[in-house]
DOBA-755076 format. One line per field, with one value per residue: x negated, y, z negated of N, C-alpha, C, O, CB in turn; residue in three letters. Coordinates in steps of 0.001 Angstrom, whole numbers, always signed. Glycine has a CB too. Example, Ala and Ser with C-alpha at 12.3 -4.5 7.8 and 13.67 -1.06 7.14 Angstrom:
2
n_east: (-13190 / -12850)
n_north: (-5690 / -2250)
n_up: (-7800 / -7080)
ca_east: (-12300 / -13670)
ca_north: (-4500 / -1060)
ca_up: (-7800 / -7140)
c_east: (-13200 / -12900)
c_north: (-3300 / +30)
c_up: (-7800 / -7870)
o_east: (-14236 / -13409)
o_north: (-3319 / +1138)
o_up: (-8465 / -8039)
cb_east: (-11308 / -14084)
cb_north: (-4473 / -598)
cb_up: (-9046 / -5725)
aa: (ALA / SER)
END
This chain:
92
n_east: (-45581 / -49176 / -50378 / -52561 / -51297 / -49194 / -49670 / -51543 / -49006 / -47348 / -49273 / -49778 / -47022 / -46697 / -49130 / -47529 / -45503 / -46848 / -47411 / -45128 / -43779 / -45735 / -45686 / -42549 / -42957 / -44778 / -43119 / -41168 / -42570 / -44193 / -45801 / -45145 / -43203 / -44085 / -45819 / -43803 / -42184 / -44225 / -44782 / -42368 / -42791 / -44150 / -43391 / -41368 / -42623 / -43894 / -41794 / -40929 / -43069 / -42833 / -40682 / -41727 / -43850 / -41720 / -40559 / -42175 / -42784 / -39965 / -39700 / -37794 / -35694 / -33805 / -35388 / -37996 / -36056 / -34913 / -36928 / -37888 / -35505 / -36098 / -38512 / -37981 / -35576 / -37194 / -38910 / -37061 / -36049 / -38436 / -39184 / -36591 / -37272 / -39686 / -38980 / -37404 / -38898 / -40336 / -39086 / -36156 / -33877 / -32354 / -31002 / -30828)
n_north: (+140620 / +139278 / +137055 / +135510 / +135596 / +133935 / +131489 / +130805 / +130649 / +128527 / +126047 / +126530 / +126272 / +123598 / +121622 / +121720 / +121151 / +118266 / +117628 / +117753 / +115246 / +113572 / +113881 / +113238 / +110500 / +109983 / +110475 / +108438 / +106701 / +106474 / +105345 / +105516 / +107128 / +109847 / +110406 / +110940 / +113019 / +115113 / +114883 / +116260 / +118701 / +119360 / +118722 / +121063 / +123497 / +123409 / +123638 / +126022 / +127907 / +126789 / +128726 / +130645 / +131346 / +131357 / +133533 / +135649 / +135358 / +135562 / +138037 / +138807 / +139303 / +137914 / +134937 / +135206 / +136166 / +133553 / +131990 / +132692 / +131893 / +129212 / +128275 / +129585 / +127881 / +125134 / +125412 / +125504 / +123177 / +121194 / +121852 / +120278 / +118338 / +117376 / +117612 / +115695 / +113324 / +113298 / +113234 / +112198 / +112953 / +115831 / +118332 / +119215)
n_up: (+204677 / +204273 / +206452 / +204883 / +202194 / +202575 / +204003 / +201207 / +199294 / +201086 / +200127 / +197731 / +196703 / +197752 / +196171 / +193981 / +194107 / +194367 / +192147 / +190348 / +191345 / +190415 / +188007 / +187324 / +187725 / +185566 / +183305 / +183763 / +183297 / +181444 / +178363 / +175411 / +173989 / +173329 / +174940 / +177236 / +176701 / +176506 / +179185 / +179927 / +178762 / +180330 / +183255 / +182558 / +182860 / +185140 / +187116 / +186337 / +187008 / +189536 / +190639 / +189788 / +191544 / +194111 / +193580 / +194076 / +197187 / +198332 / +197404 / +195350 / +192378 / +190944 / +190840 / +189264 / +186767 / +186465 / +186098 / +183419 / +182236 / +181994 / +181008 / +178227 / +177778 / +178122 / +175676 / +173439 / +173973 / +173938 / +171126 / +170077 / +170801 / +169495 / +166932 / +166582 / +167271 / +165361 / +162489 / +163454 / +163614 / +164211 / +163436 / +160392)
ca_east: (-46441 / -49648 / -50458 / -53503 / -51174 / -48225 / -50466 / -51856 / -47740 / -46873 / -50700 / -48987 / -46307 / -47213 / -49546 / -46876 / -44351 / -47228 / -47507 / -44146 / -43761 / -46673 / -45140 / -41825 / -43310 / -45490 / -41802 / -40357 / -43329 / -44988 / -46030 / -44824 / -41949 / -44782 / -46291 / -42863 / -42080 / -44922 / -44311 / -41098 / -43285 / -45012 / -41992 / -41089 / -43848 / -44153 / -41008 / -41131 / -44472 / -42344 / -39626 / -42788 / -44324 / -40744 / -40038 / -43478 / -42483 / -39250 / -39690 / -36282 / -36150 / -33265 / -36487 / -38539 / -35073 / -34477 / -38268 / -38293 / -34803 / -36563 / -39488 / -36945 / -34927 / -37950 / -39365 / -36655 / -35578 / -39430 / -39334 / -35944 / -37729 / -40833 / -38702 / -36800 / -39366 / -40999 / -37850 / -35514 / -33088 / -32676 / -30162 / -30817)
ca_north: (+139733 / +138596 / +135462 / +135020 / +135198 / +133195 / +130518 / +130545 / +130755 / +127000 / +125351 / +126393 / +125142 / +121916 / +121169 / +122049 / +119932 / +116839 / +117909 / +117206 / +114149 / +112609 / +114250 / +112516 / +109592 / +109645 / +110853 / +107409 / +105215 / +106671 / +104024 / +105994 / +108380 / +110692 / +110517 / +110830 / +114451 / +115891 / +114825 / +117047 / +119582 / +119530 / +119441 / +122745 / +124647 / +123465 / +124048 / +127751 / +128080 / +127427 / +129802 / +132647 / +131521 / +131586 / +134820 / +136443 / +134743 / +136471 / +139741 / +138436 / +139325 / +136498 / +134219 / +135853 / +136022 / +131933 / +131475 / +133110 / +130869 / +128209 / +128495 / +129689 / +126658 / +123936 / +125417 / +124933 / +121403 / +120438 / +121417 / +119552 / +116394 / +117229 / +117448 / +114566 / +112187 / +113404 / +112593 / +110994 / +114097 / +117367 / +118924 / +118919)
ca_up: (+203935 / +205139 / +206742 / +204120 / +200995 / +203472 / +203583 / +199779 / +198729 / +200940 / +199723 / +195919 / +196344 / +198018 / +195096 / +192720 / +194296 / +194399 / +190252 / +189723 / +192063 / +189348 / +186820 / +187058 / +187663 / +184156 / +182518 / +183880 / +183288 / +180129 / +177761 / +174407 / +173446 / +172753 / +176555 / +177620 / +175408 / +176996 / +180680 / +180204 / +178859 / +181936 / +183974 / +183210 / +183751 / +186688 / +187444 / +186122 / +187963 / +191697 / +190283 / +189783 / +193120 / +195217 / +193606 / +194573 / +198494 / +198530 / +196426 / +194332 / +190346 / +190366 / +190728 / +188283 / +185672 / +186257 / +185231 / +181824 / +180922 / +182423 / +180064 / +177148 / +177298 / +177850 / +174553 / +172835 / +174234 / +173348 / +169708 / +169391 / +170905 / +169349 / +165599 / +166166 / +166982 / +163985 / +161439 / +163413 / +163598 / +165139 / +162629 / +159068)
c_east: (-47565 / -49911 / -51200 / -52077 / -49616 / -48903 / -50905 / -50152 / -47414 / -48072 / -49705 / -48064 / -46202 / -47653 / -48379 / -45573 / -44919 / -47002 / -45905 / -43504 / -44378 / -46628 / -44180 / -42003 / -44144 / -44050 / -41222 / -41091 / -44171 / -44615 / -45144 / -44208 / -42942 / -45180 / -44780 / -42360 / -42667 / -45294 / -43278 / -41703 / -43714 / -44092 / -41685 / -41448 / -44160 / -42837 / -40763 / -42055 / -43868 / -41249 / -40606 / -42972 / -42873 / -40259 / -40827 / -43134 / -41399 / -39070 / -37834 / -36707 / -35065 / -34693 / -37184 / -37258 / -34887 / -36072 / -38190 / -36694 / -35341 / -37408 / -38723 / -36065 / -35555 / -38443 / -38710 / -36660 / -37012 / -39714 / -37885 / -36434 / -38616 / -40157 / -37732 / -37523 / -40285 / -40221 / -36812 / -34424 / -33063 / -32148 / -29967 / -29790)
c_north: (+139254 / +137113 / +135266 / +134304 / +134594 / +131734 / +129836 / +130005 / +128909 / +126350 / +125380 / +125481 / +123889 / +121022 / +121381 / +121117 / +118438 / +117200 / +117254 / +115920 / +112963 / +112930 / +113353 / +110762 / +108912 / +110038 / +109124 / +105669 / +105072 / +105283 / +104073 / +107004 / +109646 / +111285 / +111253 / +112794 / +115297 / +115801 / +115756 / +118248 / +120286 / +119733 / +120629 / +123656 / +124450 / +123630 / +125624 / +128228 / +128294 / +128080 / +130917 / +132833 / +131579 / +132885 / +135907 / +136284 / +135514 / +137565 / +139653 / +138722 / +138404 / +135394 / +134055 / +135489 / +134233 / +131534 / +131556 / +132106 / +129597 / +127662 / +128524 / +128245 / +125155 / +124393 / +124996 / +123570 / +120483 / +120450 / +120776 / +117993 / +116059 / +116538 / +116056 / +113222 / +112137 / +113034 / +112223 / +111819 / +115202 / +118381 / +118699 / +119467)
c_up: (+204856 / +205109 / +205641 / +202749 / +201651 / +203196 / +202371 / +199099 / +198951 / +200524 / +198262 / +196048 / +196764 / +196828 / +193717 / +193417 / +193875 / +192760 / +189724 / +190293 / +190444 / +187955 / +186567 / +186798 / +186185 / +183128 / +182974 / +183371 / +182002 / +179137 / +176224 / +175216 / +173708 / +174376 / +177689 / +177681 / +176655 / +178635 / +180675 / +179973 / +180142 / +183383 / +184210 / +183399 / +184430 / +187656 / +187322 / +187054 / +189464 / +191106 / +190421 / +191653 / +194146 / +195098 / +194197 / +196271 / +199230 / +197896 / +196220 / +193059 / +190581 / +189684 / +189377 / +186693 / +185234 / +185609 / +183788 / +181270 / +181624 / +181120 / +179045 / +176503 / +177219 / +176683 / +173531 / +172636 / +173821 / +172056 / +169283 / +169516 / +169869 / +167412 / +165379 / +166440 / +165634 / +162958 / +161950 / +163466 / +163813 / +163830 / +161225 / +158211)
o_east: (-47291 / -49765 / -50465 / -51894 / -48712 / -48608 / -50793 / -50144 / -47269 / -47534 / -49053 / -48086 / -45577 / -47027 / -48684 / -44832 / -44231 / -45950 / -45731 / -42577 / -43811 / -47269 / -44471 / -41421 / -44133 / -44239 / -40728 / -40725 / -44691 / -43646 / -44566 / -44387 / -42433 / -44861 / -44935 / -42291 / -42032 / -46028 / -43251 / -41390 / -43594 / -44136 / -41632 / -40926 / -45004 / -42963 / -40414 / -41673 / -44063 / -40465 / -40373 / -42624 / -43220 / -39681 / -40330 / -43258 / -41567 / -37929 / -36943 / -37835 / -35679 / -34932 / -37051 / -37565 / -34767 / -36182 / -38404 / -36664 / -34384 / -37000 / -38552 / -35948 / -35019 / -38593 / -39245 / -37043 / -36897 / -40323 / -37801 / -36219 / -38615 / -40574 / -37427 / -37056 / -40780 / -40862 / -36075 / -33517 / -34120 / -32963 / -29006 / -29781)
o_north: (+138863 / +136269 / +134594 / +133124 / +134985 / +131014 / +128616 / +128972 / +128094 / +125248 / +124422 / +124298 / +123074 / +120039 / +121105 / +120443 / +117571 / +116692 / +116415 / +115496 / +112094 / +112463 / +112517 / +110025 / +107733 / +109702 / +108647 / +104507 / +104049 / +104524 / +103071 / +107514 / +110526 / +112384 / +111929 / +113519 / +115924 / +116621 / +116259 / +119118 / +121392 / +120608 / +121259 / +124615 / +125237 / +123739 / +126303 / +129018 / +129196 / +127178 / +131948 / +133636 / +131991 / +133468 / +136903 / +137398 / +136029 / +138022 / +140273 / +138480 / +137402 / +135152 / +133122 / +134729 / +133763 / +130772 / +130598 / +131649 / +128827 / +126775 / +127379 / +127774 / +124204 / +123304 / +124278 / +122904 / +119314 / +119509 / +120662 / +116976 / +114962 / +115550 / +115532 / +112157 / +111160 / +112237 / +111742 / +111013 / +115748 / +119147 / +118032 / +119198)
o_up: (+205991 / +204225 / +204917 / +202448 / +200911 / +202241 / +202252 / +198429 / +198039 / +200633 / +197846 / +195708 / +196085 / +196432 / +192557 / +192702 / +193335 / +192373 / +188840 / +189602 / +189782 / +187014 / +185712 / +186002 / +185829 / +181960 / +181952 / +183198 / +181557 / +179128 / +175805 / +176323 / +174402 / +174830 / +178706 / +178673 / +177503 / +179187 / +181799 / +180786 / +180671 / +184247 / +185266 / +183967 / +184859 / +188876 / +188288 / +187917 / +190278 / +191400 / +191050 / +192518 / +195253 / +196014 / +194723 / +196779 / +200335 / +197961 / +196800 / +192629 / +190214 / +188501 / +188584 / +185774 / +184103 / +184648 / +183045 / +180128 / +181708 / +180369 / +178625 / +175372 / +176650 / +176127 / +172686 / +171674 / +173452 / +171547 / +168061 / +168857 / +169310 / +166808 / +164308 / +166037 / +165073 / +162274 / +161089 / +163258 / +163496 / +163315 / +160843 / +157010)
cb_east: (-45639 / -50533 / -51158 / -54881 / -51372 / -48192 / -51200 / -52610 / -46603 / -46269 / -52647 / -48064 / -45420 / -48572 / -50911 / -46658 / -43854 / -48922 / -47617 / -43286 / -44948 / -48211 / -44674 / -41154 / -43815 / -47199 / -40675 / -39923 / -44416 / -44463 / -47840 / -45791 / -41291 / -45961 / -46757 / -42157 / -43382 / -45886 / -43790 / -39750 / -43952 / -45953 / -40964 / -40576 / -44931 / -44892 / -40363 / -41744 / -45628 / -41615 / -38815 / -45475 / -45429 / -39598 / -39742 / -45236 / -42047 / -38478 / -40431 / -35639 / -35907 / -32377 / -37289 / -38734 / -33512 / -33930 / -39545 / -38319 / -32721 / -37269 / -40340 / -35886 / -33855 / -39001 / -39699 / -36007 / -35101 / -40415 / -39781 / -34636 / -38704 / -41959 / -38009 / -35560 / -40019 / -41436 / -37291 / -35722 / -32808 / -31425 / -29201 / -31935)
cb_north: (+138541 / +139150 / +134840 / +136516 / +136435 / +133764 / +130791 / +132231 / +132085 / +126266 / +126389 / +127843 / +125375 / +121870 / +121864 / +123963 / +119827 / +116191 / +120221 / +118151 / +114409 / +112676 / +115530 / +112916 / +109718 / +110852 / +112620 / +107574 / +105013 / +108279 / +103763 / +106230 / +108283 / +110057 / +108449 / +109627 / +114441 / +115822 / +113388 / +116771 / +119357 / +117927 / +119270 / +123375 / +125084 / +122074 / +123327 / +128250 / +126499 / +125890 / +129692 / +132528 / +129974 / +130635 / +135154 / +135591 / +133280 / +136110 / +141813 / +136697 / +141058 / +135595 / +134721 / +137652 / +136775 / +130870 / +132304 / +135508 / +130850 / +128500 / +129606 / +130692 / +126570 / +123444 / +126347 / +125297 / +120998 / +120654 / +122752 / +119835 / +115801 / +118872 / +118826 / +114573 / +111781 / +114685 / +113433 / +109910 / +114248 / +117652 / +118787 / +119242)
cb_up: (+203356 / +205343 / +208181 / +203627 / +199642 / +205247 / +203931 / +198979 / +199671 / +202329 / +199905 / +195167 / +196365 / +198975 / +194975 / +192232 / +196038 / +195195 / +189686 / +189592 / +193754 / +189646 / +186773 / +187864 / +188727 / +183790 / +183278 / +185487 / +184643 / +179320 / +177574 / +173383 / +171345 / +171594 / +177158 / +176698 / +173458 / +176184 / +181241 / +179320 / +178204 / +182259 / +183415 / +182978 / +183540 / +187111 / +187034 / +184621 / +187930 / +193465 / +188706 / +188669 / +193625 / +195236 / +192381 / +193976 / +198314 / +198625 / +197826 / +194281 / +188833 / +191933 / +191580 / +188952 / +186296 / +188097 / +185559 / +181370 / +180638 / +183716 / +180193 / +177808 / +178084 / +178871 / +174358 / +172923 / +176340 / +173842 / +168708 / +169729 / +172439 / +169795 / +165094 / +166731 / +168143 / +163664 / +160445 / +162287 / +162980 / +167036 / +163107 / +158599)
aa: (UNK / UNK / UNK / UNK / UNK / UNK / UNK / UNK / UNK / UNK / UNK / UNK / UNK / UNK / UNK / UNK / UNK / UNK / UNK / UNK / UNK / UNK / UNK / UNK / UNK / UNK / UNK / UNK / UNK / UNK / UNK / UNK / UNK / UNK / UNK / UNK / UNK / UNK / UNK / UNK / UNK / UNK / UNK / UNK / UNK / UNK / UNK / UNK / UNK / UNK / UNK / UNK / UNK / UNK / UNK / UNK / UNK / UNK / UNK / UNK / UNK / UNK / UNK / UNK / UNK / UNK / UNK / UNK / UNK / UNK / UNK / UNK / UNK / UNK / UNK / UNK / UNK / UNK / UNK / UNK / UNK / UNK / UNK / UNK / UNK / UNK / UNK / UNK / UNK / UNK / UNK / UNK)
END
């Protein structure tokens, strides 16, 4: 690997660690439910995001495999938030 894209890899994930630092922090402090939702959104794509970039770092497909249920299971978990702050119930 070279140093150039060695370098670019910890800069990513630095900024993607501060992202979810001020991420959690708007998940604990959000004003509304609604603000709240979409802090978790945000969560896990940035969490998927250092799953791509650690897999690209170590040439792993684990990496790569934990991203896509990463992604998979925050989509779900955001349209059950998204449908239950909308009526008040997940399971009709």
């Amino acid at each position: 690997m070279s140093a150039l894209l060695s370098g670019a890899i910890l800069i990513s994930l630095f900024f993607f660690s501060l992202a979810m630092v001020l991420t959690v922090i708007r998940l604990f402090k959000g004003p509304s439910a609604q603000d709240r939702v979409l802090a978790l959104d945000y969560l896990y794509i940035v969490a998927m995001l250092i799953m791509l970039v650690l897999g690209i770092r170590y040439a792993s497909d684990t990496y790569f495999e934990a991203a896509l249920l990463i992604a998979l299971f925050g989509f779900v978990g955001s349209f059950a938030l998204a449908k239950f702050l909308l009526r008040g119930e997940v399971i009709e």
